[in-house]
Gaussian input, Z-matrix of N, CA and C with variables (Angstrom, degrees):
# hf/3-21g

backbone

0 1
 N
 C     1     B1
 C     2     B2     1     A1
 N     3     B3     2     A2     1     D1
 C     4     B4     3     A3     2     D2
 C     5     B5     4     A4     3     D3
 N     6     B6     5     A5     4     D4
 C     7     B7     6     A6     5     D5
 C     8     B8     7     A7     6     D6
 N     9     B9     8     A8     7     D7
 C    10    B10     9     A9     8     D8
 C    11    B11    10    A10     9     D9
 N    12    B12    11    A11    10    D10
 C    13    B13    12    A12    11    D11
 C    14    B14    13    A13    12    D12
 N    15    B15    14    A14    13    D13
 C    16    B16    15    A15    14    D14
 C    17    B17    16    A16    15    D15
 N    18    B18    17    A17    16    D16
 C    19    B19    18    A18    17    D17
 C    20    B20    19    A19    18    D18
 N    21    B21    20    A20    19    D19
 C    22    B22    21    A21    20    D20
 C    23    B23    22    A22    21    D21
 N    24    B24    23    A23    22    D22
 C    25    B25    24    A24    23    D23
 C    26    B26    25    A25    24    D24
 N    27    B27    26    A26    25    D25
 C    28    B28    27    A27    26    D26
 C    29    B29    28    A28    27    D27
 N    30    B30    29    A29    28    D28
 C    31    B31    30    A30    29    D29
 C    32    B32    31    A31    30    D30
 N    33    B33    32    A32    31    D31
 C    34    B34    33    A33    32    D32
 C    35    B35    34    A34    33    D33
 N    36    B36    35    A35    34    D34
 C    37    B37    36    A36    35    D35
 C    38    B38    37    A37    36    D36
 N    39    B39    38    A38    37    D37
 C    40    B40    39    A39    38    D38
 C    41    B41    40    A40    39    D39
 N    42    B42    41    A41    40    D40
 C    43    B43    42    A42    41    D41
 C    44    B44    43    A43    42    D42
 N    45    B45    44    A44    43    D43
 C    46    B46    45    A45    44    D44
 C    47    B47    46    A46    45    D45
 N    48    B48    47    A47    46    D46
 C    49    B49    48    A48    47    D47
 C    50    B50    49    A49    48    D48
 N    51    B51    50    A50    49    D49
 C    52    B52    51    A51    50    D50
 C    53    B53    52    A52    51    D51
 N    54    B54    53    A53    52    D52
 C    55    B55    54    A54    53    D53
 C    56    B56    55    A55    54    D54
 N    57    B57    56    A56    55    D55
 C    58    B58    57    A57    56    D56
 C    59    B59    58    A58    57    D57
 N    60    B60    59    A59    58    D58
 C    61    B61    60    A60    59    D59
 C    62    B62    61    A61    60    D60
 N    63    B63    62    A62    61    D61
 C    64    B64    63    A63    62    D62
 C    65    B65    64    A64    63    D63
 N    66    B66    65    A65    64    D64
 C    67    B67    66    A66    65    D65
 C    68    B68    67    A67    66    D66
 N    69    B69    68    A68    67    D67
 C    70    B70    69    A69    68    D68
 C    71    B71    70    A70    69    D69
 N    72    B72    71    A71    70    D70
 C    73    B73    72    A72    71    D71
 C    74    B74    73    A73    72    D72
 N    75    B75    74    A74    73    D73
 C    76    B76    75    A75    74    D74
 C    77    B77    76    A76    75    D75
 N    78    B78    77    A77    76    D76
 C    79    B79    78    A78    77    D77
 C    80    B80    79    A79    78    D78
 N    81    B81    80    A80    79    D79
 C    82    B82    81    A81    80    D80
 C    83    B83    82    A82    81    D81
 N    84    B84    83    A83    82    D82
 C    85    B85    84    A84    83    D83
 C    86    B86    85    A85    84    D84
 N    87    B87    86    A86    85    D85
 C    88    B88    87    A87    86    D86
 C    89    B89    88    A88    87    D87
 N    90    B90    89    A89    88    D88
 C    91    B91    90    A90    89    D89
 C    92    B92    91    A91    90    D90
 N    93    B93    92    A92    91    D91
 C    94    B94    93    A93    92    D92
 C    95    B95    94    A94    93    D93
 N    96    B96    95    A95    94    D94
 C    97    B97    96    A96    95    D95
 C    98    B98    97    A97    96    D96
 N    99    B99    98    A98    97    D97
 C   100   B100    99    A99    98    D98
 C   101   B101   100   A100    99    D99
 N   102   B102   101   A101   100   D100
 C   103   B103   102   A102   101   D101
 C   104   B104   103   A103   102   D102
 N   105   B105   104   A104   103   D103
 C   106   B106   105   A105   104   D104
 C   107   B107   106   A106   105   D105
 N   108   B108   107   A107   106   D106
 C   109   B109   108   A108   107   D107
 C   110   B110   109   A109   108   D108
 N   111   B111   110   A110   109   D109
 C   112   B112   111   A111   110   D110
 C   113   B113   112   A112   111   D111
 N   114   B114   113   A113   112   D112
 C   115   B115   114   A114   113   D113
 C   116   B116   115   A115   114   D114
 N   117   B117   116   A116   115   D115
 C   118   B118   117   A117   116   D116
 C   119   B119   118   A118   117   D117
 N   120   B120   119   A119   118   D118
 C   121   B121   120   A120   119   D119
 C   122   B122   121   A121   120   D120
 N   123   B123   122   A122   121   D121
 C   124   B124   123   A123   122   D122
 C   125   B125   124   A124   123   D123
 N   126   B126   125   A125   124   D124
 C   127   B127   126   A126   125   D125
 C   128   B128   127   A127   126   D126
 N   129   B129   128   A128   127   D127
 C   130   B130   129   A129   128   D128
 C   131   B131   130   A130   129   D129
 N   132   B132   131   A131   130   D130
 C   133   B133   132   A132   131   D131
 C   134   B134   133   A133   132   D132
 N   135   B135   134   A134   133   D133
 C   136   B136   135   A135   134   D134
 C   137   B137   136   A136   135   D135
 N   138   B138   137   A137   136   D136
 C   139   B139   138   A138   137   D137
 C   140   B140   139   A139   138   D138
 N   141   B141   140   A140   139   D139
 C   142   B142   141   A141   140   D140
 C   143   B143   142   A142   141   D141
 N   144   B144   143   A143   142   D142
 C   145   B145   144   A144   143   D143
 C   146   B146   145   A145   144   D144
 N   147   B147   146   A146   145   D145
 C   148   B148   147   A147   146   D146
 C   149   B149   148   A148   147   D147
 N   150   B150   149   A149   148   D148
 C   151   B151   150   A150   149   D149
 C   152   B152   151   A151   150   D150
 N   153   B153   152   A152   151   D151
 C   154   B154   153   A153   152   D152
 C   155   B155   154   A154   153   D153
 N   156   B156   155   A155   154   D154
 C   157   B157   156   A156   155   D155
 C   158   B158   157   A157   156   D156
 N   159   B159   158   A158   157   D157
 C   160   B160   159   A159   158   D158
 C   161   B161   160   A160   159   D159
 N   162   B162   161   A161   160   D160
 C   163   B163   162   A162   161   D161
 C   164   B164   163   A163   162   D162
 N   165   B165   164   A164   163   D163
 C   166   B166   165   A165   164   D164
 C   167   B167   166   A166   165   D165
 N   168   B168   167   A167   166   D166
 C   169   B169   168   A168   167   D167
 C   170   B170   169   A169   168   D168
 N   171   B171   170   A170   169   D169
 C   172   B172   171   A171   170   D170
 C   173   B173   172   A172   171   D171
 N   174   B174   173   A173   172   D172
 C   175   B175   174   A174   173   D173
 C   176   B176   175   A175   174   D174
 N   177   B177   176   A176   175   D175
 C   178   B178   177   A177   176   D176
 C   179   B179   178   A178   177   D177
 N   180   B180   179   A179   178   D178
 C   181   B181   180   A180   179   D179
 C   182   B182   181   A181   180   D180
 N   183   B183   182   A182   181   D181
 C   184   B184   183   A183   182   D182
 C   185   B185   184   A184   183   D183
 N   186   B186   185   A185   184   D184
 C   187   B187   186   A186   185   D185
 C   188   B188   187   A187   186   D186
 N   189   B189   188   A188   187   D187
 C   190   B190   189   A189   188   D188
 C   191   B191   190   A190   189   D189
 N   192   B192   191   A191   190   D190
 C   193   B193   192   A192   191   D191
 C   194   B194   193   A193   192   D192
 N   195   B195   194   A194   193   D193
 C   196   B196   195   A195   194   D194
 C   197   B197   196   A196   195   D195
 N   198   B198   197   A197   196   D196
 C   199   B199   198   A198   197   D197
 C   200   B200   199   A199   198   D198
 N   201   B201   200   A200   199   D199
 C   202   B202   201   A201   200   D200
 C   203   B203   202   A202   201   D201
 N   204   B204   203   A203   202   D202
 C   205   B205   204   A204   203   D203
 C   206   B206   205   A205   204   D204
 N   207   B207   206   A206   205   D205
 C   208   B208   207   A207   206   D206
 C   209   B209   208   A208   207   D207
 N   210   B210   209   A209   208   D208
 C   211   B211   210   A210   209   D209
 C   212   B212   211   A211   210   D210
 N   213   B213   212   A212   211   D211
 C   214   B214   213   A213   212   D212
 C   215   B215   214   A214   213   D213
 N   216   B216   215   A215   214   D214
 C   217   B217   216   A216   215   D215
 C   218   B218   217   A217   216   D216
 N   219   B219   218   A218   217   D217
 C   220   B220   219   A219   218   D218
 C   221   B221   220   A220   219   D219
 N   222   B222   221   A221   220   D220
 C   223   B223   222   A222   221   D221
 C   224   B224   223   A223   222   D222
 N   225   B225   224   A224   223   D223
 C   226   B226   225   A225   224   D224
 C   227   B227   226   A226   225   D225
 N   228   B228   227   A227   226   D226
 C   229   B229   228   A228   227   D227
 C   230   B230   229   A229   228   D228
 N   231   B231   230   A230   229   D229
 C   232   B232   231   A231   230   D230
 C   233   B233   232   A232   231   D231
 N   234   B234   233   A233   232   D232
 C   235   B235   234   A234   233   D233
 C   236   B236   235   A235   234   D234
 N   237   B237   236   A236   235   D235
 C   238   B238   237   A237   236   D236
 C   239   B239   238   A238   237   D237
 N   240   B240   239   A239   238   D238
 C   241   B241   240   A240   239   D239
 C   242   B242   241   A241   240   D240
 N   243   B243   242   A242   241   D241
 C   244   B244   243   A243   242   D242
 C   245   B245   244   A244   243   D243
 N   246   B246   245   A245   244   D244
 C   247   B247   246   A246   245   D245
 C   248   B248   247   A247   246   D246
 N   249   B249   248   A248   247   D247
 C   250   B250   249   A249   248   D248
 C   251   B251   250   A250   249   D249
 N   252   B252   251   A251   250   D250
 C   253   B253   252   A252   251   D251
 C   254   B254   253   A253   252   D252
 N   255   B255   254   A254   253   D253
 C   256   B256   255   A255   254   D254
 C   257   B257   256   A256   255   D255
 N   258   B258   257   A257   256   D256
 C   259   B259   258   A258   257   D257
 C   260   B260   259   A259   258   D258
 N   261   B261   260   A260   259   D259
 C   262   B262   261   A261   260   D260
 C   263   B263   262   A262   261   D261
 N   264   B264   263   A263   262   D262
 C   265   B265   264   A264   263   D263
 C   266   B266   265   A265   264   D264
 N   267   B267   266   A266   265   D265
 C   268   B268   267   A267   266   D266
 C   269   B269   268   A268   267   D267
 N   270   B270   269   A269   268   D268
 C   271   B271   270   A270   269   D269
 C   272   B272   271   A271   270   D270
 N   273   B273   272   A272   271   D271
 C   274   B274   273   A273   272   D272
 C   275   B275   274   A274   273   D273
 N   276   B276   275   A275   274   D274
 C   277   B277   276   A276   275   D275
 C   278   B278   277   A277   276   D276
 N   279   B279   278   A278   277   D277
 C   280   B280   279   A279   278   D278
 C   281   B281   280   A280   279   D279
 N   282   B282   281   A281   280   D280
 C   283   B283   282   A282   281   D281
 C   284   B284   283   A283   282   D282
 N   285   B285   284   A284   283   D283
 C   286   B286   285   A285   284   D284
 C   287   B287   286   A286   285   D285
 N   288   B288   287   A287   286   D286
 C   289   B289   288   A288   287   D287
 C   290   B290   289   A289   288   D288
 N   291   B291   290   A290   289   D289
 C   292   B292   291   A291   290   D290
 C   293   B293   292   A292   291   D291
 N   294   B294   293   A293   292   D292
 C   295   B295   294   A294   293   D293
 C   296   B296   295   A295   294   D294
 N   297   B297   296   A296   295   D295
 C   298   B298   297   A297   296   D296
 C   299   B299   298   A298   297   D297
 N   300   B300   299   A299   298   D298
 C   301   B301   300   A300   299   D299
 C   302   B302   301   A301   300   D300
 N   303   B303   302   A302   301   D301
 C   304   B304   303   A303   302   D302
 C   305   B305   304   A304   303   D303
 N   306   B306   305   A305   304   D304
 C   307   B307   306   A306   305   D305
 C   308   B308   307   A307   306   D306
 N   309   B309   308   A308   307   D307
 C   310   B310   309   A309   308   D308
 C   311   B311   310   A310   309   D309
 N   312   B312   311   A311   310   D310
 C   313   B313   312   A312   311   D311
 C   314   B314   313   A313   312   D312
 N   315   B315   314   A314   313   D313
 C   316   B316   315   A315   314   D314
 C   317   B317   316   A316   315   D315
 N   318   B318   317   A317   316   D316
 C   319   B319   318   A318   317   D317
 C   320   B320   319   A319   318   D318
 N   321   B321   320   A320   319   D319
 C   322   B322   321   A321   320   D320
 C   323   B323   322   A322   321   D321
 N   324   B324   323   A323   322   D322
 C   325   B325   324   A324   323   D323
 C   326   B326   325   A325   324   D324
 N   327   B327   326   A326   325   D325
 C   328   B328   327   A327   326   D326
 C   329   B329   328   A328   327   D327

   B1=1.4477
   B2=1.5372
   B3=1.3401
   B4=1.4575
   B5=1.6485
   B6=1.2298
   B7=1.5362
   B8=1.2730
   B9=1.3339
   B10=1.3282
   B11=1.1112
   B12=1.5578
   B13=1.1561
   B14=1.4531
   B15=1.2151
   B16=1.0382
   B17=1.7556
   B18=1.2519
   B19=1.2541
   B20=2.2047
   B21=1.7193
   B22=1.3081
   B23=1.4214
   B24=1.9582
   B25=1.5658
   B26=1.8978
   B27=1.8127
   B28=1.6749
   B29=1.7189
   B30=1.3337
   B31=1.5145
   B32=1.3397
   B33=1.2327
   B34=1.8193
   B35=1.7345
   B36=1.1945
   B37=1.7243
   B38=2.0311
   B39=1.2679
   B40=1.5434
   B41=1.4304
   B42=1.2845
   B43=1.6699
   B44=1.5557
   B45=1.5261
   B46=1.2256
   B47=1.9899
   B48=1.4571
   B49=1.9027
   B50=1.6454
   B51=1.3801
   B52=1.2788
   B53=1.3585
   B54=1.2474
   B55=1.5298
   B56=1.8206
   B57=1.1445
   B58=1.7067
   B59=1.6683
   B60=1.2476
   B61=1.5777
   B62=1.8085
   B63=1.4242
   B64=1.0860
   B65=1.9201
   B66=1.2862
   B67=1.9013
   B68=2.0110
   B69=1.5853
   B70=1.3222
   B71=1.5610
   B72=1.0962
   B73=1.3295
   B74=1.5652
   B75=1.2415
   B76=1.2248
   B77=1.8386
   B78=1.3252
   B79=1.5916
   B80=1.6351
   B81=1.8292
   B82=1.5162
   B83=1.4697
   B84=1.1413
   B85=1.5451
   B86=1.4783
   B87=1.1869
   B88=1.3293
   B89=1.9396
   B90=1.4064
   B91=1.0889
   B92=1.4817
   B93=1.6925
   B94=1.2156
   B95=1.8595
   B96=1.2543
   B97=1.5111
   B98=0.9389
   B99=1.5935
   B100=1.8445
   B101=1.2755
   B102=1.4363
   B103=1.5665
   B104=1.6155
   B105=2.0411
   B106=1.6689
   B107=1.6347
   B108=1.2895
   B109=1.6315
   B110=1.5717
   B111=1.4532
   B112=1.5862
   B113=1.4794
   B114=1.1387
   B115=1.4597
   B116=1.3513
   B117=1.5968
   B118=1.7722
   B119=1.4856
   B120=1.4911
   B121=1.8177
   B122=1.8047
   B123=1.2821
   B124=1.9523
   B125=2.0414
   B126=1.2588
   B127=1.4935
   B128=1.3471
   B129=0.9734
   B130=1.5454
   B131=1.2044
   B132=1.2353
   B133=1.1669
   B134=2.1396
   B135=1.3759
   B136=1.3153
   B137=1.5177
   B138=1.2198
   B139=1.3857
   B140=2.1382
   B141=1.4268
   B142=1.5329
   B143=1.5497
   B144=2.1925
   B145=1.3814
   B146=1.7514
   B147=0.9958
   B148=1.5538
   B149=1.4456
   B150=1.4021
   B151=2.0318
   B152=1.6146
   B153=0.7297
   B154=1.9408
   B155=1.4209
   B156=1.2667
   B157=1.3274
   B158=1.6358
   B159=0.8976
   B160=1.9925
   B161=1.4501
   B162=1.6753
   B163=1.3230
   B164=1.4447
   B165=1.6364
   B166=1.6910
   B167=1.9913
   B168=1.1098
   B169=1.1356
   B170=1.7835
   B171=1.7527
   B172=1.3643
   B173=1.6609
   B174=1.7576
   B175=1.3093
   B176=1.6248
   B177=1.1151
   B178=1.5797
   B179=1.2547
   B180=2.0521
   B181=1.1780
   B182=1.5372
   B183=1.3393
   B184=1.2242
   B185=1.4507
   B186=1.3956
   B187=1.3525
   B188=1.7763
   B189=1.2149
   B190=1.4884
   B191=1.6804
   B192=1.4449
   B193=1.6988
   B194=1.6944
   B195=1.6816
   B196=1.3654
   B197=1.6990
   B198=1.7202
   B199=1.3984
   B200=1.5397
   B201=1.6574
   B202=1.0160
   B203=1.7434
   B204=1.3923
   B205=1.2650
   B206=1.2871
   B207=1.3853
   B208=1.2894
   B209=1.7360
   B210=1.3894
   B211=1.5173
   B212=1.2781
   B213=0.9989
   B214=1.8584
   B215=1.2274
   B216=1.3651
   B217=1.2087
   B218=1.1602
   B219=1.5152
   B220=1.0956
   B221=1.9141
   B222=1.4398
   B223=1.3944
   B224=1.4830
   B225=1.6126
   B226=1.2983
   B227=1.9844
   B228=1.2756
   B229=1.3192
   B230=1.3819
   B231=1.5276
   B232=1.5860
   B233=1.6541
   B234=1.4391
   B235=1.2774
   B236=1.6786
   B237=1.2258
   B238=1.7427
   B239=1.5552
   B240=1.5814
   B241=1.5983
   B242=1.4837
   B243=1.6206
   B244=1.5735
   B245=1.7427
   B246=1.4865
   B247=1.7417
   B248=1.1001
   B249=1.4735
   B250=1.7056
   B251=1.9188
   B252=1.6356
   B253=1.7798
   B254=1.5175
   B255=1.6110
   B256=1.1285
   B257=1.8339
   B258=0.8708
   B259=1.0583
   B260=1.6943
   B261=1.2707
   B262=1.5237
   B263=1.8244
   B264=1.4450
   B265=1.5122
   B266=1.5577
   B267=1.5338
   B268=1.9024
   B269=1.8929
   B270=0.9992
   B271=1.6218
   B272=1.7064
   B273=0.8400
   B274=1.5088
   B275=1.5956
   B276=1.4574
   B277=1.3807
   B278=1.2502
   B279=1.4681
   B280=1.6059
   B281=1.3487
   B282=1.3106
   B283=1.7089
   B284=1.6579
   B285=1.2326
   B286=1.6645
   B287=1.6945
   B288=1.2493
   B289=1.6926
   B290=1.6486
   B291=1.5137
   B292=1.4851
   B293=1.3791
   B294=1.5631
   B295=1.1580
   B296=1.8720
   B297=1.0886
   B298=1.2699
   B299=1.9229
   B300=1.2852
   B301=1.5860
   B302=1.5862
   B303=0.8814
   B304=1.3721
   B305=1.5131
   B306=1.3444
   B307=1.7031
   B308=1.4200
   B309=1.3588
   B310=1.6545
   B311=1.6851
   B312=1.2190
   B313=1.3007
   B314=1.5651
   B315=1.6455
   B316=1.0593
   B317=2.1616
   B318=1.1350
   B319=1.7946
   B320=1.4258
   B321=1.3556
   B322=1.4405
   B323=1.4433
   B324=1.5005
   B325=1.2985
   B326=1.4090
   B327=1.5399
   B328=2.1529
   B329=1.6116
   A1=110.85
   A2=113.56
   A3=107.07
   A4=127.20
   A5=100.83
   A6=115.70
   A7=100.54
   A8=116.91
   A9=114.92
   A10=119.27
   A11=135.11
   A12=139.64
   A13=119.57
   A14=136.19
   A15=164.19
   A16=102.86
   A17=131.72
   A18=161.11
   A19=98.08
   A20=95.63
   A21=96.20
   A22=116.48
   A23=117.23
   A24=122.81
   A25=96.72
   A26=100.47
   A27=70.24
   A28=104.28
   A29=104.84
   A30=102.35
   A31=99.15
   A32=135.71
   A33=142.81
   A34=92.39
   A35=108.88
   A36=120.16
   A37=87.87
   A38=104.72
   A39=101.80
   A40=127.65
   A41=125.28
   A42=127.78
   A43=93.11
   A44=119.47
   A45=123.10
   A46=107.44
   A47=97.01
   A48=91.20
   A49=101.02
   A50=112.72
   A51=112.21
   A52=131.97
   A53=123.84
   A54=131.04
   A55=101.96
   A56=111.63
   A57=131.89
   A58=91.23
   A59=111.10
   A60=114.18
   A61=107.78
   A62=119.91
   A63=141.38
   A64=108.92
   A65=86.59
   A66=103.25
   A67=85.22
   A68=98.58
   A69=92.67
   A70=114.82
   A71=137.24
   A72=119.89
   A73=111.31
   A74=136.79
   A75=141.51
   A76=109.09
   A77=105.60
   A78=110.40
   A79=105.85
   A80=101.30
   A81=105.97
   A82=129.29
   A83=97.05
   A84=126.74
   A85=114.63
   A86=136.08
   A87=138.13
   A88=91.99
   A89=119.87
   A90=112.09
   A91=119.90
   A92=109.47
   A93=120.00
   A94=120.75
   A95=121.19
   A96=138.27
   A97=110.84
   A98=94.90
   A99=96.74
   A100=148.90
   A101=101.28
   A102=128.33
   A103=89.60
   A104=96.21
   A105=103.36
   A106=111.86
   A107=108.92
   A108=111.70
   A109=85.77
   A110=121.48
   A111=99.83
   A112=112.77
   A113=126.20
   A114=163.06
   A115=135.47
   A116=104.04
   A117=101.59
   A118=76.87
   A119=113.14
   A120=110.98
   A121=120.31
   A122=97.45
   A123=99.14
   A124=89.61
   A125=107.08
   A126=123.04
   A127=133.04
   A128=163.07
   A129=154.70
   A130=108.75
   A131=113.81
   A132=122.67
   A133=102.42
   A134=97.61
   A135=101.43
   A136=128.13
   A137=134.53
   A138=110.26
   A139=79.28
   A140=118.13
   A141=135.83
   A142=61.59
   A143=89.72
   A144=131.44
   A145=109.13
   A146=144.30
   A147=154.24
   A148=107.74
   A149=98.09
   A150=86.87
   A151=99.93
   A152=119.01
   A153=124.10
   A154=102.65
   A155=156.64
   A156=169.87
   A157=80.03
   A158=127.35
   A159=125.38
   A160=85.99
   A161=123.57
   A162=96.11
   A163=132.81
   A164=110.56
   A165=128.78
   A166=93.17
   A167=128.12
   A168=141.48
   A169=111.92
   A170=88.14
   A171=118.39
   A172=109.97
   A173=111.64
   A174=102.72
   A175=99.27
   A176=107.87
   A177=120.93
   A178=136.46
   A179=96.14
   A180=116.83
   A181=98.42
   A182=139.48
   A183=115.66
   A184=140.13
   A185=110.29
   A186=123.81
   A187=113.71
   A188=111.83
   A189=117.71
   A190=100.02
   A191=115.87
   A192=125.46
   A193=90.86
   A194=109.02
   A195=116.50
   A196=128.01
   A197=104.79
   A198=116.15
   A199=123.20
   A200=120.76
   A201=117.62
   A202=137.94
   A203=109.77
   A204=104.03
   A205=130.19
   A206=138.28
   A207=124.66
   A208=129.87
   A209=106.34
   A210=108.89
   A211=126.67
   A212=122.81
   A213=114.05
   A214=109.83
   A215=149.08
   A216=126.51
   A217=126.28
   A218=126.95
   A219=140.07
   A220=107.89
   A221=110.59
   A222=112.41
   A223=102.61
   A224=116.19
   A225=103.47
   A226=111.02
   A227=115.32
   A228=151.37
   A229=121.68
   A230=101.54
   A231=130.71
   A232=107.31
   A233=118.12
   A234=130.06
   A235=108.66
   A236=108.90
   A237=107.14
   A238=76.36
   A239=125.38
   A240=135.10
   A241=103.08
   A242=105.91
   A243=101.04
   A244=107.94
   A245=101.48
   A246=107.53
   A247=114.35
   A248=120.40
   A249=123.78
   A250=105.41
   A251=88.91
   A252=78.82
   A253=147.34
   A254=98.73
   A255=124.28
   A256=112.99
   A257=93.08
   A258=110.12
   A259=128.40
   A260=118.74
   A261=133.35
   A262=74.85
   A263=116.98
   A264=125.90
   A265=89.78
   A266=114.16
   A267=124.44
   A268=79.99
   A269=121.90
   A270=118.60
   A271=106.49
   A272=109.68
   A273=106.13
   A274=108.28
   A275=114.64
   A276=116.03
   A277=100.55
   A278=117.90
   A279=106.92
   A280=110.31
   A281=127.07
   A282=133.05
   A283=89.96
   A284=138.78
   A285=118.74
   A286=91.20
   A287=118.34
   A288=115.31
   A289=78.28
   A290=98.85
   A291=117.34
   A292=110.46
   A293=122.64
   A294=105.81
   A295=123.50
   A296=131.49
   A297=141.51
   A298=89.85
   A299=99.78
   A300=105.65
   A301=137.26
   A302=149.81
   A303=150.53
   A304=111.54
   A305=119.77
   A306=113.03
   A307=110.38
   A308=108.61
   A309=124.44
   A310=106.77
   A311=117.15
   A312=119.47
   A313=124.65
   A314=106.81
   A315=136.61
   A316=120.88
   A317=91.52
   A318=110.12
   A319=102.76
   A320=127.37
   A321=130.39
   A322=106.80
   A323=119.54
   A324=94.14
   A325=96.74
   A326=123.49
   A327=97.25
   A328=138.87
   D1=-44.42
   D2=175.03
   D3=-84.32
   D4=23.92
   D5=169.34
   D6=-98.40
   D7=-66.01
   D8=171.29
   D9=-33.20
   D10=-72.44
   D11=158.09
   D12=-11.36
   D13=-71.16
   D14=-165.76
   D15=-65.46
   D16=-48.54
   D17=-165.02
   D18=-80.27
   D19=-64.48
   D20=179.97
   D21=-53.37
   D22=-44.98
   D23=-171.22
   D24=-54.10
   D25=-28.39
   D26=-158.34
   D27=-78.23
   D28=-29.22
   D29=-158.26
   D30=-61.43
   D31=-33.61
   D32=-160.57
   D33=-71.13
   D34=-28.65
   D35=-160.87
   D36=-79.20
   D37=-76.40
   D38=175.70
   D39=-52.41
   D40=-22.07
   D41=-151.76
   D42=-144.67
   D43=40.59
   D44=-177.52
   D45=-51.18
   D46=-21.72
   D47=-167.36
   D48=-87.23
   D49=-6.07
   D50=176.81
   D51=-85.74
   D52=136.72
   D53=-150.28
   D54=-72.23
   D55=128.55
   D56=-169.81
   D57=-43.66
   D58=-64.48
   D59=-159.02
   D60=-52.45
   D61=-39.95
   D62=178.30
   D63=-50.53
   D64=-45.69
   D65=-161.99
   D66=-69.17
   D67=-62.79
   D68=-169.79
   D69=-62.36
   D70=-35.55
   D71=168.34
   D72=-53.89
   D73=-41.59
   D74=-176.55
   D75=-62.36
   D76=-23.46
   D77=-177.20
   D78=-83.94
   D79=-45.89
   D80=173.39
   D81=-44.91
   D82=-40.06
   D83=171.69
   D84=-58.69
   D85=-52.52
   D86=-158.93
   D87=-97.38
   D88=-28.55
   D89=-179.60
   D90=-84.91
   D91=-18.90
   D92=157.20
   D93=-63.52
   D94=-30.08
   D95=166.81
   D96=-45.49
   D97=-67.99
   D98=177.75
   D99=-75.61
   D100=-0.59
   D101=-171.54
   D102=-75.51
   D103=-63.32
   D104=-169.55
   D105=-43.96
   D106=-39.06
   D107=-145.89
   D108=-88.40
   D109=-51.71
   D110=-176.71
   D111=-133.82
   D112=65.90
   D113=154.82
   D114=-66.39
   D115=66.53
   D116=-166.42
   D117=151.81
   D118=-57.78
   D119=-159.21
   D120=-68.11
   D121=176.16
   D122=-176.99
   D123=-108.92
   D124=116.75
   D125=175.11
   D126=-54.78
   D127=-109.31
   D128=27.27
   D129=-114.65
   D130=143.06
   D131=-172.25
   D132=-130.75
   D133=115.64
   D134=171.66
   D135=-35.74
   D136=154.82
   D137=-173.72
   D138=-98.48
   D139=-44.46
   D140=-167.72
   D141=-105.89
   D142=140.36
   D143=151.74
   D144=-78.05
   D145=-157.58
   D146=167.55
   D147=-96.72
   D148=-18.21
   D149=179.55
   D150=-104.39
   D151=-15.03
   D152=174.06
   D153=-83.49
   D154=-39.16
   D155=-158.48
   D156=-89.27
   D157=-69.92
   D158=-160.19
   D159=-63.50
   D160=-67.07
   D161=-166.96
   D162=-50.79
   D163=-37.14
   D164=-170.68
   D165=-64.18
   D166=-61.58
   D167=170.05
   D168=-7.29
   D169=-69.78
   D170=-174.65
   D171=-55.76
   D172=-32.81
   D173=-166.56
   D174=-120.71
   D175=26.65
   D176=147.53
   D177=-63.58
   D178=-59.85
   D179=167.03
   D180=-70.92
   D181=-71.53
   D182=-169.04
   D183=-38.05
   D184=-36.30
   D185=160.09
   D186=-51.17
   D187=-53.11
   D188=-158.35
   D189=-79.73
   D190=-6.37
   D191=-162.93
   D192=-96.73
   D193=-41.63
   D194=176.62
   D195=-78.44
   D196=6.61
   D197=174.50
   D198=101.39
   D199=6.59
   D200=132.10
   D201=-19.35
   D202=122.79
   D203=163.80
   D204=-75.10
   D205=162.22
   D206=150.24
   D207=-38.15
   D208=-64.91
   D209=150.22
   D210=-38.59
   D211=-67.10
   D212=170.77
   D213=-51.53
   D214=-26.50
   D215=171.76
   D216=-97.63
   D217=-10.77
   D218=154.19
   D219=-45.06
   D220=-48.00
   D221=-169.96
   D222=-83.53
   D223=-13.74
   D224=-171.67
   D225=-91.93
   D226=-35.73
   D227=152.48
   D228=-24.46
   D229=-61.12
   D230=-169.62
   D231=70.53
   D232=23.47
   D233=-169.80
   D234=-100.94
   D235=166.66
   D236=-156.93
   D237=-83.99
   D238=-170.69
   D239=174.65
   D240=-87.56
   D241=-28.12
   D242=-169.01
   D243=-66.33
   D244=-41.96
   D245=172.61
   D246=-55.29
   D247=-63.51
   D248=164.61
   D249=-15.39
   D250=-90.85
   D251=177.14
   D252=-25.72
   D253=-49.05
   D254=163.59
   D255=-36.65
   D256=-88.78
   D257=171.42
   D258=-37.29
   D259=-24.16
   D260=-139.63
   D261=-118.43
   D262=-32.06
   D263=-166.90
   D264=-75.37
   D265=-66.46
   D266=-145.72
   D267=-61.42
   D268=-46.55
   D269=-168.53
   D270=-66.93
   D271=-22.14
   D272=-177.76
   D273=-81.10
   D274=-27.58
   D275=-168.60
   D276=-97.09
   D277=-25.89
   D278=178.70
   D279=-69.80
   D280=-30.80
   D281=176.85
   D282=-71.05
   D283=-60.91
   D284=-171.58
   D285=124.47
   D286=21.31
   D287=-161.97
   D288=-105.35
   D289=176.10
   D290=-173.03
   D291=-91.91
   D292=159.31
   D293=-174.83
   D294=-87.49
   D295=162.93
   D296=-157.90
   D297=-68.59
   D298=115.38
   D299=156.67
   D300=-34.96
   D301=89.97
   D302=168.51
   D303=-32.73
   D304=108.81
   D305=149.16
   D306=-48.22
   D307=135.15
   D308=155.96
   D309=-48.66
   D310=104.68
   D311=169.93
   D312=-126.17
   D313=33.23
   D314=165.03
   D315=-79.59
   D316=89.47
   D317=-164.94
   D318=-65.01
   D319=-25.41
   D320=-176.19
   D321=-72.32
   D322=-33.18
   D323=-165.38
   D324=-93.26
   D325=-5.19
   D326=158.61
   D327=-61.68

């Protein structure tokens, strides 16, 4: 039901000149598709597509190139720090730049 739902707000949103009864049969329809085709099964549905992940990616590293912290982007992201890095690393090597320096976080030798 809340596909449908969800499905009807958008089409009324795009096809505002189009007649309600029309939109909702057209929603019934696509929600009837999907019932048949995967109906019984467990889904997943990405929260990021593959082209939103490249862009977010892209303006990770840009952020973190422009003086972002790790912490600030972690909170901005909602991503753990280890992904942050991760990430902040694969972008650095795809540009050909060096990799991000390590703080000394060796406690023995204070």
């Amino acid at each position: 039901m809340r596909l449908h739902c969800i499905l009807l707000s958008e089409l009324s949103e795009d096809f505002p000149m189009t007649p309600s009864e029309t939109l909702k049969k057209i929603a019934d329809q696509f929600v009837s598709n999907v019932c048949a085709e995967f109906g019984g099964s467990v889904a997943y549905f990405p929260i990021n597509p593959p082209e939103h992940l490249a862009r977010r990616n892209a303006e990770i590293l840009a952020a973190f190139l422009a003086g972002a912290s790790y912490p600030q982007l972690v909170k901005t992201y909602k991503l753990t720090e280890r992904r942050i890095r991760i990430l902040v690393e694969e972008g650095r090597k795809a540009e050909g730049r060096q990799p991000v320096k390590k703080a000394n976080t060796d406690r023995s030798a204070q």
